[in-house]
PATI-405438 format. One record per residue (C-alpha): residue number from 1; chain; x, y, z. Coordinates in Angstrom, 2 decimals. Each point is the difference from the previous one (the first is absolute). Layout:
<recs>
+-----+--------+---------+---------+---------+
| num | chaine |    east |   north |      up |
+-----+--------+---------+---------+---------+
| NUM |      A |       X |       Y |       Z |
...
+-----+--------+---------+---------+---------+
</recs>
This chain:
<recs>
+-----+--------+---------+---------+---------+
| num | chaine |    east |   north |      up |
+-----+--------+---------+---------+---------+
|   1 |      A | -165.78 |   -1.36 |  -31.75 |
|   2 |      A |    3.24 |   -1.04 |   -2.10 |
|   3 |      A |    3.02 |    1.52 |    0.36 |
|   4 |      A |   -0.33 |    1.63 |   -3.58 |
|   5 |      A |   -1.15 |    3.54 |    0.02 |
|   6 |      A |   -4.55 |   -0.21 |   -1.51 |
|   7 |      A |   -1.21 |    3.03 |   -1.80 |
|   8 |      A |   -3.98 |    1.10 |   -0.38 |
|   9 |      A |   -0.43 |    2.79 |   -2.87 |
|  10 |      A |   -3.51 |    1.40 |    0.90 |
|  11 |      A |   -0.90 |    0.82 |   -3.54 |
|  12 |      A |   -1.10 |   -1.67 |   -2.92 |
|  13 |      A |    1.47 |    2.70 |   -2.03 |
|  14 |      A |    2.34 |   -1.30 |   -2.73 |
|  15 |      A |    2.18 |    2.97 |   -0.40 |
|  16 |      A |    0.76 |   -0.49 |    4.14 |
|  17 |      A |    1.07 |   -3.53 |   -1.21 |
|  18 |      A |    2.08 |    0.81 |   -2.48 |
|  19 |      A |    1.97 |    2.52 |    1.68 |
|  20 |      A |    0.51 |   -2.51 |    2.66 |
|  21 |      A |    1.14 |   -2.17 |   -2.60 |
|  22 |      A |    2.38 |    2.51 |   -0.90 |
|  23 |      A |    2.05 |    0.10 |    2.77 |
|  24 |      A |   -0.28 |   -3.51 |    0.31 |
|  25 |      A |   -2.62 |   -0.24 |    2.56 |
|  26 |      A |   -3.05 |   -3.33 |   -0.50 |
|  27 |      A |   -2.56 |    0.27 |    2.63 |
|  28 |      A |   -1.32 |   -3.39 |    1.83 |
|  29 |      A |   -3.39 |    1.51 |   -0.19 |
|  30 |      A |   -1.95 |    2.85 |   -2.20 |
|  31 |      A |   -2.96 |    1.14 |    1.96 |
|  32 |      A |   -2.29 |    2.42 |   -1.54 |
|  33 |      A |   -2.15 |    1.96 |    2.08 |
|  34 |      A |   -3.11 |    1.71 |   -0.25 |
|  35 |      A |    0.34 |    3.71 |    2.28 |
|  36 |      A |   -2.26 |    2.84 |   -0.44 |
|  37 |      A |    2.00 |    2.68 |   -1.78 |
|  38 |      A |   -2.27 |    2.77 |    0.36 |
|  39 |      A |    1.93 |    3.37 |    1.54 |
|  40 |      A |   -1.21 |    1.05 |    3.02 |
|  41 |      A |   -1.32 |    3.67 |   -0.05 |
|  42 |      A |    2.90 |    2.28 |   -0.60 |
|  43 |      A |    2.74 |   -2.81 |    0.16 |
|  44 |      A |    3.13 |    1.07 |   -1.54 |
|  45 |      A |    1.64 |   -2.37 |   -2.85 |
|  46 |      A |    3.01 |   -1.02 |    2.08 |
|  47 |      A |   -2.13 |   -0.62 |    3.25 |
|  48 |      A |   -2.84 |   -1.98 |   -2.37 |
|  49 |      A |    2.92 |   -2.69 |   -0.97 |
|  50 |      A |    1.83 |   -0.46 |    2.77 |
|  51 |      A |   -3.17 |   -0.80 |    1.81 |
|  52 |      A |   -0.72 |   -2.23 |   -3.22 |
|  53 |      A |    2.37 |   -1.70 |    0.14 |
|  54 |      A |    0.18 |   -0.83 |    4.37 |
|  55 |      A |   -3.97 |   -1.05 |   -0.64 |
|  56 |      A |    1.24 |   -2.48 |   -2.78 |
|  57 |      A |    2.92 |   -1.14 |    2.37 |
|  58 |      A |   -2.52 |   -0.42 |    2.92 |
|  59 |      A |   -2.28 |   -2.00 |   -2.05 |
|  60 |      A |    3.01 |   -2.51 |   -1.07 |
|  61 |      A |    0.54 |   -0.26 |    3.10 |
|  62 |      A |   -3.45 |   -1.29 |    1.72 |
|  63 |      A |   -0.53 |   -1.87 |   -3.36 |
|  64 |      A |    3.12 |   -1.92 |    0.41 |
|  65 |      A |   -0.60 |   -0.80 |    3.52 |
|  66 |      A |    0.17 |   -3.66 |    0.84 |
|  67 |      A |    1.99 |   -1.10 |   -3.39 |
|  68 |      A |    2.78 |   -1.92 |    1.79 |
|  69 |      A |    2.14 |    0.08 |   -3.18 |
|  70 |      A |    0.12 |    3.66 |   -0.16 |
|  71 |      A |   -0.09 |    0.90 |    3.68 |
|  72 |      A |    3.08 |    2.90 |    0.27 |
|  73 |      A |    0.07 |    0.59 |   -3.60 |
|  74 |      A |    1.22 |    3.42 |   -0.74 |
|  75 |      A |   -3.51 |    1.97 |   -1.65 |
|  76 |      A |    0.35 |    3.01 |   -2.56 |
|  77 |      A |   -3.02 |    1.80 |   -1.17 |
|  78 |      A |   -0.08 |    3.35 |   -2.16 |
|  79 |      A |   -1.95 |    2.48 |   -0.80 |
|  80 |      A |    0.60 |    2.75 |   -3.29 |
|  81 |      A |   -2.16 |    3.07 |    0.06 |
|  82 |      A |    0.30 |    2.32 |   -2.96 |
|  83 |      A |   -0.79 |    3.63 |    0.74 |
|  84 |      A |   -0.35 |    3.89 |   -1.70 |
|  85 |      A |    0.54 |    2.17 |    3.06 |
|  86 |      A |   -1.99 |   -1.11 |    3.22 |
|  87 |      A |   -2.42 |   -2.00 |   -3.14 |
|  88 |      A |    0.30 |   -3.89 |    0.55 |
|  89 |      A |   -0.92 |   -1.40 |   -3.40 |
|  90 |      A |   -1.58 |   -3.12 |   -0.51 |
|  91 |      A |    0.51 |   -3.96 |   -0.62 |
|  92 |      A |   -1.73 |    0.58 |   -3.25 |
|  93 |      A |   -2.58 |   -2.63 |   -0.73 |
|  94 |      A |   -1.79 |    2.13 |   -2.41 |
|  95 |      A |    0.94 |    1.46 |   -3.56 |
|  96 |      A |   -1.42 |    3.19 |    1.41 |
|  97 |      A |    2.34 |   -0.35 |    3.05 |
|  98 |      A |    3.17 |   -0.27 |   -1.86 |
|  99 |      A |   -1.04 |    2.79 |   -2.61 |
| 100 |      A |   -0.30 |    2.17 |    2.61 |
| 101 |      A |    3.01 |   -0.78 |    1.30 |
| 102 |      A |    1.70 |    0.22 |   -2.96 |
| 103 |      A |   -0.93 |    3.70 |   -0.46 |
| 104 |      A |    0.49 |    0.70 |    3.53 |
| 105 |      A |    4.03 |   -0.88 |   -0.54 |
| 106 |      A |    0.30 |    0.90 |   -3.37 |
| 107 |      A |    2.87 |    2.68 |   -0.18 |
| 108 |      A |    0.69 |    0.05 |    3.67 |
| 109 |      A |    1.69 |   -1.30 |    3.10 |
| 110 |      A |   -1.81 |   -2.30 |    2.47 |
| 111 |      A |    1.34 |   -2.16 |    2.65 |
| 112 |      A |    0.32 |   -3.49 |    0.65 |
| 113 |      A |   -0.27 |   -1.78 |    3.93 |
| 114 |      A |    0.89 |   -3.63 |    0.57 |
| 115 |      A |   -0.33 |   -0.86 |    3.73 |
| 116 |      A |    1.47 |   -3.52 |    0.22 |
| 117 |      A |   -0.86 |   -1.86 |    3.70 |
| 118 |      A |    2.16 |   -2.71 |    0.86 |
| 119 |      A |   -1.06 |   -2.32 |    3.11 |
| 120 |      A |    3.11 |   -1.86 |    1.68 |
| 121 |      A |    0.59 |   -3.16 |    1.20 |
| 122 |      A |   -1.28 |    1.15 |    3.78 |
| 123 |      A |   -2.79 |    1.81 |   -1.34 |
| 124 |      A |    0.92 |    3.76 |    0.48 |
| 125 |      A |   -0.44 |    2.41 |   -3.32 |
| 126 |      A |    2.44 |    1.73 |   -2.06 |
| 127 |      A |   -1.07 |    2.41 |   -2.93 |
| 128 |      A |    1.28 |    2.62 |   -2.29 |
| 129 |      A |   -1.14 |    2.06 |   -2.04 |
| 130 |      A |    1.62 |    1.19 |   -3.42 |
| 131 |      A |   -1.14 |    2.93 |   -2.15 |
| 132 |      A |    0.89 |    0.56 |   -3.54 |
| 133 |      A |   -0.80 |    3.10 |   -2.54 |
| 134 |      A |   -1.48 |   -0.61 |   -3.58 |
| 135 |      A |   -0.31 |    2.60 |   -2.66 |
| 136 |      A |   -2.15 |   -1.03 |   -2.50 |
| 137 |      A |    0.50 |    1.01 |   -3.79 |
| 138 |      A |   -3.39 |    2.49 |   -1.18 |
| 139 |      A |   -1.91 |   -3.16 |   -1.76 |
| 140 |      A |   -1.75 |    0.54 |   -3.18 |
| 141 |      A |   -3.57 |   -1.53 |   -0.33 |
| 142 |      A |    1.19 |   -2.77 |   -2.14 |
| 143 |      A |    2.74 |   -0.93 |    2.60 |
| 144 |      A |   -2.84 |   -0.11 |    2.83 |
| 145 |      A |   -2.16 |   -1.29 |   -2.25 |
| 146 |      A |    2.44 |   -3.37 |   -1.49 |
| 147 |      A |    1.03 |   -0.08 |    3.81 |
| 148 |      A |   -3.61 |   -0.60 |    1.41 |
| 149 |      A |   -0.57 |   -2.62 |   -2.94 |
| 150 |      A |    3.28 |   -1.87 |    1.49 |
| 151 |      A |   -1.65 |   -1.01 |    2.95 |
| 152 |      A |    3.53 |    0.47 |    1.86 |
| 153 |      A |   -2.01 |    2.63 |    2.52 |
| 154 |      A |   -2.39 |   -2.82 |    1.28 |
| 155 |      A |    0.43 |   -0.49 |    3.83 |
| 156 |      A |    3.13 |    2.40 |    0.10 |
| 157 |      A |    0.53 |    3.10 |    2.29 |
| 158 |      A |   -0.80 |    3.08 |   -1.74 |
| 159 |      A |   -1.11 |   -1.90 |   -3.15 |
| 160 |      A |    3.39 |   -0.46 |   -1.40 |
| 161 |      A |    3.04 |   -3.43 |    0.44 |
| 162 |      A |    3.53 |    1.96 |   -0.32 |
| 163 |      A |    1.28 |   -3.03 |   -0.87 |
| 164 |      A |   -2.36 |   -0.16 |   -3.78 |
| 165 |      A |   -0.86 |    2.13 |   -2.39 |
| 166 |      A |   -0.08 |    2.92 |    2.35 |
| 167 |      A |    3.78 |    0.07 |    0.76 |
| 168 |      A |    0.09 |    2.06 |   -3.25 |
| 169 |      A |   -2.30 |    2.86 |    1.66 |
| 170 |      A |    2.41 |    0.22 |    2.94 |
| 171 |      A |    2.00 |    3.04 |   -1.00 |
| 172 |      A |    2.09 |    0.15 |    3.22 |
| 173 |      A |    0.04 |   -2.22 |    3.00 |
| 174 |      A |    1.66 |    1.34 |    3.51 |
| 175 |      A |    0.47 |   -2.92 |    2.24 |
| 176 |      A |   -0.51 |   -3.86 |    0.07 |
| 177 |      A |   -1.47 |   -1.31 |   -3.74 |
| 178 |      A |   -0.59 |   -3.58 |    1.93 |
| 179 |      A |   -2.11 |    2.07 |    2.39 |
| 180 |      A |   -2.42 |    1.04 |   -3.06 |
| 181 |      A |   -0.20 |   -3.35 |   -1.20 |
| 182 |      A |   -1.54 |   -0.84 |    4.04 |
| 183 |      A |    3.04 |   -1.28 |    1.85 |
| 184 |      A |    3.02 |    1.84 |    1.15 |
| 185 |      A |    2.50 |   -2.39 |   -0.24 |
| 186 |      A |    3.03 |    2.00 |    1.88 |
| 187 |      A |   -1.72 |    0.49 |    2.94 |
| 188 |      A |   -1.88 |   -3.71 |   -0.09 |
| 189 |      A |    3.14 |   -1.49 |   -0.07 |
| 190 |      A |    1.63 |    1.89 |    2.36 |
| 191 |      A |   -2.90 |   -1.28 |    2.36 |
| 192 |      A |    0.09 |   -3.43 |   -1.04 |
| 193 |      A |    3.71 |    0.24 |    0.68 |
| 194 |      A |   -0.26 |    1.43 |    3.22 |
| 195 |      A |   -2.44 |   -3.29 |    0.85 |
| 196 |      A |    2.91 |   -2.83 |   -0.77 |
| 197 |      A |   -1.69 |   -0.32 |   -3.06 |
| 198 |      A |    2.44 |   -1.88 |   -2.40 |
| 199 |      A |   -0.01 |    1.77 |   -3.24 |
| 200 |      A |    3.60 |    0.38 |   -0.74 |
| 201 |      A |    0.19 |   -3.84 |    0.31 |
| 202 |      A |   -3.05 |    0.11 |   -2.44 |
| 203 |      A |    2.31 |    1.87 |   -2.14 |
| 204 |      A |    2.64 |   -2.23 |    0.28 |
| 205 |      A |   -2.39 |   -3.31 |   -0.78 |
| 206 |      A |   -0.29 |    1.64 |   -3.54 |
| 207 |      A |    3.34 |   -0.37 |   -1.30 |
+-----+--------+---------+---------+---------+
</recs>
């Protein structure tokens, strides 16, 4: 290993990379990875991500065994779980999915869990989770209607990207926005930090 500082994101989720981007962080390596999502019986929304997001961090870890050039690279997976009470909604895939969901949050709150798992340099497992409150405007049937013609809900956590379109339904938001979008980037950075991870010299490479 070189003396620089490696970093795995184990995700292949753009908005991850872009928030990374944001506070000036370029992984050496995007690794997507494929984890059964399905909540165990009774699982509560905080406990589904966090455990997310260690699975996806354990899986990084066995797939990067044996890759020299990454060998005590720092690892951060993530995991956002959108839920109305104790109901986790889905990753919608399906127009029918994200209508659903769209009428489930319609003039309401729901909440919004992003476990982030970070592996260190020795191995051993950090992780914290964040948890942020959305009220959503009371959407009229062409709003839901234009919205599920977007395409913006495809493959997003409670069939909605904060960051689109939809930022315009969020009445009120308690807590971290960057969170929403599906990385918290006070507390990543705090963990990164706490790792020896350079990003204030990333900062400084900018001027």
């Amino acid at each position: 290993m070189s003396g620089r500082i490696k970093l795995v994101l184990a995700s292949g989720s753009p908005r991850r990379l872009q928030l990374l981007a944001q506070i000036g962080v370029e992984p050496d390596r995007l690794l997507p990875l494929a984890v059964d999502e399905t909540p165990g019986k009774k699982e509560l929304p905080r406990n589904l991500a966090k455990r997310l997001a260690r699975e996806k961090a354990e899986t990084a870890v066995a797939a990067l065994k044996g890759e020299e050039a990454l060998a005590g690279a720092l690892i951060v997976a993530a995991d956002t779980v959108v839920s109305v009470g104790r109901r986790i909604l889905p990753k919608a895939e399906l127009i029918e999915e994200a209508a659903g969901c769209l009428r489930l949050l319609s003039g309401r709150s729901h909440r919004v869990y992003t476990a982030v798992s970070l592996v260190t340099a020795k191995g051993q497992f950090r992780q914290r989770l964040v948890e942020t409150r959305v009220r959503f405007k009371r959407l009229s049937r062409e709003d839901m209607e234009s919205y599920l013609a977007s395409g913006e809900w495809r493959g997003k956590a409670g069939g909605y990207a904060i960051q689109g379109i939809a930022g315009a339904f969020a009445m009120k938001i308690v807590g971290s926005y960057s969170n929403v979008v599906g990385l918290p980037l006070y507390e990543t950075m705090a963990m990164l930090l706490g790792e020896g991870y350079p990003l204030h010299f990333n900062w400084l490479s900018r001027g």
